[in-house]
N, C-alpha and C positions, 0 to 999 in steps of 0.2 A: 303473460309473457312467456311462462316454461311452454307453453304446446306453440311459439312459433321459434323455437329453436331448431324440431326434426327441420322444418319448412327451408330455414335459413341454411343449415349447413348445407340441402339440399342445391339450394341457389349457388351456393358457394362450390361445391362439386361441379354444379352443371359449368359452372364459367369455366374452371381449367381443365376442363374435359374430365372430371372425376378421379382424378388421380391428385395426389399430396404435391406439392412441390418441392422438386430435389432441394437440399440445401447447397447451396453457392460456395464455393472456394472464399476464404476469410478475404485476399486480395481484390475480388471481383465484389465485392458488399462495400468495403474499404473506398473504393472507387467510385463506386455507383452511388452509393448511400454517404458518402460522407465527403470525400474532395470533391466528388464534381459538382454538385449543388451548392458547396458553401466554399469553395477556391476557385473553380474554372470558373462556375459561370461569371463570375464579373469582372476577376482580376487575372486568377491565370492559367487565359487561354493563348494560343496563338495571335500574334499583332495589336496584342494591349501594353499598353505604358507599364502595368505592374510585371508581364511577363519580361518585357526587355530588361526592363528595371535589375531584375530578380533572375533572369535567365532561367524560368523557371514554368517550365507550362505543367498543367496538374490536367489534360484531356485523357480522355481514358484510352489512345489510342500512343501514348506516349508517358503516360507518369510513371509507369515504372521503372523504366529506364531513366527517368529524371530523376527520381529519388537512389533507389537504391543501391549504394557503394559509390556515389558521385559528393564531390565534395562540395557545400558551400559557397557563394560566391559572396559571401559578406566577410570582411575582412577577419573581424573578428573572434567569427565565430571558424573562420579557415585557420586560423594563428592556433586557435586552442584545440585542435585535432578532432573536430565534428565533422561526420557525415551528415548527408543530410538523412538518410536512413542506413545503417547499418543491417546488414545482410545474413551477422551471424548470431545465432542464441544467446542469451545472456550478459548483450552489452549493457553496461547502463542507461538509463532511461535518459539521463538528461546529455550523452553524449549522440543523440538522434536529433539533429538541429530542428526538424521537424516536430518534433515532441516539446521542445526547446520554446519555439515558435506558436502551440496551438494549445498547449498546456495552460489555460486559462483562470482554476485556481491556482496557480503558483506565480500567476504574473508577478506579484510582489516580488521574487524570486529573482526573476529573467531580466526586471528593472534596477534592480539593487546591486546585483551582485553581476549582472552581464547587461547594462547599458549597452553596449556596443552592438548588441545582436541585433538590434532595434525593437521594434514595437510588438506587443501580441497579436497573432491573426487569428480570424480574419480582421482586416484592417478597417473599424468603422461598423462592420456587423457583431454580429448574435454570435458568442462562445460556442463551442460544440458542447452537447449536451454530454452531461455526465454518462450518460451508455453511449456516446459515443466517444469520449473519449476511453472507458474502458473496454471497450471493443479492439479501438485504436492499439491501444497500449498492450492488450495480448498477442496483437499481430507483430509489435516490433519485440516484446522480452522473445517470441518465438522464432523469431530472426528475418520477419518480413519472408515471409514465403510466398514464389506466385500461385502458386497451387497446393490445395490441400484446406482443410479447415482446422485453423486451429483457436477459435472465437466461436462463443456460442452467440448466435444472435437475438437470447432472451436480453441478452447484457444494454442492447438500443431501443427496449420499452423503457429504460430512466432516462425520459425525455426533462427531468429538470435541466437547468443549466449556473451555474456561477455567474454571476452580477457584482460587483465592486462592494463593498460592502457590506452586501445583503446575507443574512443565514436562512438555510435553508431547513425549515424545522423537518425530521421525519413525521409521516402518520401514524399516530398511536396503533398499535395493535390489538388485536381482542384477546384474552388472557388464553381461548383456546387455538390460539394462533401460535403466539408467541408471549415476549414479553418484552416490553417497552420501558428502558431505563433513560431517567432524566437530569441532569447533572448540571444545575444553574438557571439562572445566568448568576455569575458571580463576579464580584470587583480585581482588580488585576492592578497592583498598586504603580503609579509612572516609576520607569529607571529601575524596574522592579521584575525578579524572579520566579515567578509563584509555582510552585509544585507542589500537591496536597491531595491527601488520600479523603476518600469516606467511602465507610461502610455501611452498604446496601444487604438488608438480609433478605431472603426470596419471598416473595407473595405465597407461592406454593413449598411445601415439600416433597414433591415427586421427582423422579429421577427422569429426566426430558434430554431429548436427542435432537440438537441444532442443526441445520442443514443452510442458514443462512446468516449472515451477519455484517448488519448496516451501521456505519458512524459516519454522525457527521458533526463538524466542529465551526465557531466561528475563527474569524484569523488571527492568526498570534498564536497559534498552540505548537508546541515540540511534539507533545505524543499524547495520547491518551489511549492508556492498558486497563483491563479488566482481568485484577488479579484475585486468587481466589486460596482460600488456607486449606493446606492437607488435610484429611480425611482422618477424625478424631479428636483433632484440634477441641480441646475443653474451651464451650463458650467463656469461661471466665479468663480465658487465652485472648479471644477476639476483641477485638476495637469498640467502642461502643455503639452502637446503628447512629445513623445521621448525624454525625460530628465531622467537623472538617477540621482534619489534622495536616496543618503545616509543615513542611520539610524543614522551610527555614525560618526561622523566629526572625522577628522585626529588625534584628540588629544584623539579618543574614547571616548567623552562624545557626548551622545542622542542629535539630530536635533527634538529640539520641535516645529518645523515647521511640520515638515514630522510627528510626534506623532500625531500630530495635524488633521493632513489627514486621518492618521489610523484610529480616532474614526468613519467615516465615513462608513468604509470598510466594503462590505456584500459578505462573502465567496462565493467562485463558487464551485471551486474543488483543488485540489491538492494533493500532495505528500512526503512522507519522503524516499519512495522506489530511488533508482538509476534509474528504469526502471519501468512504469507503463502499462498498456492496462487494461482499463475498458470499459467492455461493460454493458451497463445496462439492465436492466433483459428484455424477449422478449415482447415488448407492449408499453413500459416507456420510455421517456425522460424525459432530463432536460431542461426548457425555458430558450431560450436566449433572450432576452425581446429587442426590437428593438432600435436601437440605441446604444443598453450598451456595451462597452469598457470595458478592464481589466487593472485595475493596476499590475503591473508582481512582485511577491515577491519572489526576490532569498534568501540564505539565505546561506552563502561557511564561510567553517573553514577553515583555512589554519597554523597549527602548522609547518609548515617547515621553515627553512630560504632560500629559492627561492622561488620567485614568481609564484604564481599557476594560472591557465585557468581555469574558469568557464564556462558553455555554458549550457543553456536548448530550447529544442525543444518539442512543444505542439499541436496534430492537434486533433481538433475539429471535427467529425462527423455529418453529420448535416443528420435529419430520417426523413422518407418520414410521413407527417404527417399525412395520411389515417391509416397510419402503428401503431398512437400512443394511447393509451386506458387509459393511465395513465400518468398523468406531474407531474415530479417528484417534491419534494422541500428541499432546503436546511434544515439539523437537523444540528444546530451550538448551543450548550452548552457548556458554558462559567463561571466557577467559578472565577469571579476577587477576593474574598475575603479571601486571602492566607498571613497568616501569620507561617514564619516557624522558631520557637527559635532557637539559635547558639549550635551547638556538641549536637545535638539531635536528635533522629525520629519523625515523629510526621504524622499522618492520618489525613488528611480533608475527608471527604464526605457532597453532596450534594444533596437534589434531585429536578428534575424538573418534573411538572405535564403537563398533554395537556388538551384542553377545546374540541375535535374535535378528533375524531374515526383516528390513523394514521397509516399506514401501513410502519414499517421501515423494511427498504431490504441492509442496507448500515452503519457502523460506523466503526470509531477509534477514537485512541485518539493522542491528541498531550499535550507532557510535556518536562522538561530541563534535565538539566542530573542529577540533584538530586532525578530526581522520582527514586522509587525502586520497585513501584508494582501500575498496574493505572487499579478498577476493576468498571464496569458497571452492575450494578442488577435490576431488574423489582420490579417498585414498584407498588402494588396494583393489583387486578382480580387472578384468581388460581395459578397466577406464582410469584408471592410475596414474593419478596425475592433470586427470582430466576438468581444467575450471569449469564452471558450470554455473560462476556468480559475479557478476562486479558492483561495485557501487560507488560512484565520484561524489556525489553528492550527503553529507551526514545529516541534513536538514530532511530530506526525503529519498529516503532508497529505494529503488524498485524491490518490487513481490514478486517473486519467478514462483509462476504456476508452473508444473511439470508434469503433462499428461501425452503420453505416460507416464506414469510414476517413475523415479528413478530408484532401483532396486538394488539397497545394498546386504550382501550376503553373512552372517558372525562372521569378525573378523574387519569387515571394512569399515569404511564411514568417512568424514569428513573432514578435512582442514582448513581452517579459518587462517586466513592473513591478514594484517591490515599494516596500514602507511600511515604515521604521524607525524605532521612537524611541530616540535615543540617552540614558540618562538620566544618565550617568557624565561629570564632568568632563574626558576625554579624547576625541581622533579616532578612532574606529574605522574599519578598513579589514579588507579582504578577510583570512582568516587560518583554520587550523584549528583554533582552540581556540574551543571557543562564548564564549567573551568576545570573540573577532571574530567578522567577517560574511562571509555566501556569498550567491551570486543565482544559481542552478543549475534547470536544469529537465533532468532525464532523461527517457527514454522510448524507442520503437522504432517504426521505420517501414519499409517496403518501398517499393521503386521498380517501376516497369514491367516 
């Protein structure tokens, strides 16, 4: 098989006349590769029942002007101020009717909580495949550009796709790859909360450098984080390995034991998506500091009266470290100081400064279902002032990737705002149980 590869690449040269092929503007792949074959061809092109329908043609000689900064023509989705793609960086994902519409793990979502939009597309066919919807989704967090690249198109080899139901297991990895964390399946009790750590200690003790990181979860999960203990931390400090410690005790009141372990916790990574794949940008990883273990935090709602399955799968990337130019670090901002009065709105904002020049390529936020609107601004240098994040949705908030990096100098950094309505006769404050509240933005950044 190795001596007919020179032969092959050979063939493969001769065909495009020996030269690489340029890469494509993100819009022009977008187009080619993903509306036209699974929207124009059947439903919306010119003089079909779904285009009149829908006043919506997806032809490559007209979609972009059909999508982007045009509004809606479904009632619904026009009343609650969606475009159907949004033209400028950093809108939220689920304010892109388009995304709204094709976002196929989150149907549950789109049905429950906005009936009115109507159905998921395509209408009848095959879901976009998970690389294409993350293709998809860094073309609109980048503000839908018609030119320029700002999508790698390694992202549309994850040809799986989402199916009702179905989980989708990762492929184990070999240990000199990476490393393949497995987390269930576990029971999820009806009308039931379940949030609960355990502690994972490393196969290896070498100090390893991530450059990739895949989750993926079945449905019903809030989040699932990969936390991990300061550096020193006396094992007689840590959790015990393979025990599943509950947040809430059977009777739903908090385990101030396990709270207790929480103050310890320093973020790695994680998720609120169903389905994750991050690659981090070409050069960068993230330190896996030798020895360090994760604590595994699930986090499953279960409003039904039967018993629901939990299960997340997690493989770790491990980069060749000649390969690495930049080690990344955790951006974990943290507003504890949330006070939210009863049958009220009310905005906290916050800001945090840096002492040390930092280069962020990576955030979101994380908040409970009372958020209404969670926004991030640049404070201080010619961008002051400048938003740069939104999030309507606290179930799933968009990832804004920023490449370039957005580069804040000692002295500046960022400000968290966020919108809550409290509807409940009581104070809420800061808490783990989504009947309290959080004002969190994660993310990764590199310094000089």
């Amino acid at each position: 098989m190795r001596t007919l590869l020179p032969v092959l690449a050979l063939a493969l040269a001769a065909c495009d006349g020996g030269a690489a092929r340029e890469p494509e503007d993100t819009w022009t792949v977008v187009s080619r590769r993903i509306l036209e074959p699974t929207c124009a061809g059947a439903c919306h092109a010119a003089g079909t029942s779904m285009a009149a329908q829908s006043g919506l043609v997806l032809t490559p000689d007209v979609a972009y002007e059909q999508l982007v900064g045009v509004q809606p023509t479904n009632p619904a989705a026009r009343a609650a101020g969606l475009l159907r793609v949004h033209g400028t960086p950093g809108v939220d994902l689920h304010d892109h009717f388009l995304w709204e519409k094709v976002n196929a793990p989150e149907s549950e979502h789109l049905l429950d909580e906005h009936p009115g939009y109507g159905a998921p597309m395509p209408l009848g066919g095959e879901a976009l495949t998970y690389g294409e919807l993350a293709f998809l989704r860094s073309w609109l967090v980048a503000g839908a550009p018609r030119t320029g690249i700002v999508a790698d198109e390694v992202l549309l080899a994850d040809t799986a796709r989402w199916r009702p139901g179905a989980f989708e297991p990762l492929q184990d990895l070999a240990s000199a790859d990476g490393w393949s964390i497995r987390l269930g399946p576990f029971p999820v009790a009806p009308r039931f909360e379940r949030e609960f750590f355990h502690y994972l200690e490393r196969p290896d003790a070498d100090e390893r450098l991530v450059n990739r990181m895949e989750i993926t979860m079945r449905t019903g999960s809030h989040h699932f984080i990969l936390y991990g203990f300061p550096a020193g931390t006396p094992a007689s400090a840590l959790p015990q390995p393979g025990a599943y410690r509950d947040l809430r005790l059977p009777n739903g009141s908090l385990d101030l034991g396990v709270m207790r372990e929480m103050a310890s916790h320093v973020f790695y990574g994680g998720t609120q998506w169903p389905r994750m794949d991050y690659r981090f940008p070409e050069g960068t990883a993230l330190r896996l500091p030798p020895g360090m273990g994760f604590d595994l935090n699930s986090h499953y709602v279960n409003r039904g009266e039967a018993p629901a399955t939990g299960e997340v799968h997690v493989n770790l990337h491990w980069a060749e470290p000649g390969a690495v130019r930049h080690v990344a670090e955790v951006l974990n901002l943290n507003n504890l100081d949330l006070t939210l009065p009863p049958n009220r709105e009310t905005t906290i904002s916050r800001a945090f400064t840096f002492t040390e020049r930092r280069h962020v390529f990576q955030l979101f936020s994380h908040a409970h279902k009372r958020m209404r609107r969670f926004d991030v601004f640049v404070v201080g240098g010619s961008r002051d002032g400048e938003r740069i994040y939104r999030a309507t949705d606290w179930e799933h908030p968009p990832i804004l990737e920023l490449d370039p990096p957005l580069v804040l100098e000692p002295g500046q950094g960022l400000r968290l705002e966020a919108t809550y309505f409290n509807e409940t006769n009581r104070t809420i404050r800061f808490g783990f149980s989504s009947e309290d509240e959080m004002m969190i933005v994660f993310g990764y950044y590199h310094t000089d």
